[in-house]
C-alpha positions, 0 to 999 in steps of 0.5 A: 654782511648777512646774519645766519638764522636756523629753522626749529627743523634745522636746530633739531638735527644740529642738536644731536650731531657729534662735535666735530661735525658740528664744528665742521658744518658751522665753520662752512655756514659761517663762510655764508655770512660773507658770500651767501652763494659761494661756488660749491652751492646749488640753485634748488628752487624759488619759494615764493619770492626767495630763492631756496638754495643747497650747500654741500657739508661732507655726507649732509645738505643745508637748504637755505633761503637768503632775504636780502632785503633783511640781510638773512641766510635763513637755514630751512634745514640740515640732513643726509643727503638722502632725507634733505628732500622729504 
């Protein structure tokens, strides 16, 4: 089983969202601990030796990296879909 850690940059815009899409969006991450690469995920691309991956959250995005060595879902960050990428 994986532990979840969040990035400064992801804790930021968990920050100011509205508690049901906070609920929303936890209740999926949590769903990472037991599969870290479910069906509705997508291979984004390699930083350095780990592999940065998508997951789709209704309107937002979470990047995530996952160290399997350490058994950690690093969560880089979570944004719209039209800012997760700057």
């Amino acid at each position: 089983m994986f532990e979840i850690e969040y990035s400064n940059i992801s804790k930021k815009f968990l920050k100011n969202l509205d508690k049901e899409l906070l609920s929303r969006i936890f209740e999926r991450l949590e769903k990472l601990k037991i599969d870290p690469v479910p069906q509705d995920s997508k291979f984004i691309r390699r930083d350095g030796n780990e592999k940065v991956f998508r997951y789709r959250i209704g309107k937002c995005r979470v990047l995530y990296k996952i160290k399997e060595s350490e058994k950690v879902i690093l969560v880089t960050k979570i944004d719209k879909r039209d800012k997760v990428y700057d």
